[in-house]
N, C-alpha and C positions, 0 to 999 in steps of 0.2 A: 795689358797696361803694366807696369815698371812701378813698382813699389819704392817709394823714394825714403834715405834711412832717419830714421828717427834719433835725435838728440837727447839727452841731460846736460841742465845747462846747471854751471857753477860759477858761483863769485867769488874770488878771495881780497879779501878788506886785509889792511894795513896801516899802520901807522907811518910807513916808512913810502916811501913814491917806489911803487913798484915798477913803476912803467922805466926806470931808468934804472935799472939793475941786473936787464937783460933776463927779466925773471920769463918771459913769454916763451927764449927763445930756450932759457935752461928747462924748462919745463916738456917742452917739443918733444927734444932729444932724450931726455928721460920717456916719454912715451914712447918714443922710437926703441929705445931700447928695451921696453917690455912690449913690442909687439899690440901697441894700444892707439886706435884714431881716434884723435885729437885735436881741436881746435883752439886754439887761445889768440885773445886781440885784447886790447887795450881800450876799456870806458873812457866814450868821448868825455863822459861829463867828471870825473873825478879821477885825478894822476895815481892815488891810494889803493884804484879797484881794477884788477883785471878778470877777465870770463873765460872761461874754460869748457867745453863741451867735450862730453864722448859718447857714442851711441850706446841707444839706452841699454842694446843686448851686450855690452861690455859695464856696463853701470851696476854691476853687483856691490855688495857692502865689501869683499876682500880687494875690489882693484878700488874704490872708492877711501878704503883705508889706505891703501898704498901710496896713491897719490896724496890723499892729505899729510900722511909722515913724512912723505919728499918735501910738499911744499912747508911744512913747519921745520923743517930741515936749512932750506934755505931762508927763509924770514919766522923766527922765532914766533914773532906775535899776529901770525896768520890767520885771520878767522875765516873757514869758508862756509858759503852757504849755497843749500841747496835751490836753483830759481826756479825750477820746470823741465818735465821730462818729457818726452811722447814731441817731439819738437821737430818740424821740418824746416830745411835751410834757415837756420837760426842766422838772426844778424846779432853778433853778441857786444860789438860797439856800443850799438844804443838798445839792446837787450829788446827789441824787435824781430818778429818774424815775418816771412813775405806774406802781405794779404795779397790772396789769389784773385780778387776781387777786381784789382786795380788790374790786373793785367788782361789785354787780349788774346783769347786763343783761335 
């Protein structure tokens, strides 16, 4: 059986609507560019927060500081927090994971 990868999942809270600053997509490409997977979508329920995932075996405290410098980098009054780690196919929209339950195999 096929070991499916585990998430850390992150929120960064703003003052500012992040969702309209193209922060998801600057965000990407900076993980691109340090060789880091990444997820980022945009909370259905508030314009102010977006969710970030990276697998938990990349989720150490020096690429965790990394990215947080980037993102206070780009928005000064970034707050991020940690949501949950050990996380499979995270849906980070509405910060939901699949319940396996519902589906037929």
């Amino acid at each position: 059986m096929i070991k499916l990868f585990l998430w850390t999942i992150f929120e960064v809270t703003s003052s500012s609507d992040l969702q309209g600053i193209k922060f998801r997509g600057t965000l990407r490409k900076f993980a691109i560019s340090k060789e880091l997977n990444l997820l980022a979508e945009n909370a259905d329920d508030n314009k102010k927060v977006v969710r970030f995932a990276i697998l938990d075996k990349d989720a150490g405290p020096l690429t965790v500081e990394v990215l947080e410098d980037f993102i206070k980098s780009i928005c000064t009054d970034a707050q991020i927090s940690l949501l949950n780690s050990g996380i499979q196919n995270p849906v980070l929209s509405k910060i939901k994971v699949n319940d396996t339950s519902r589906y037929q195999i």
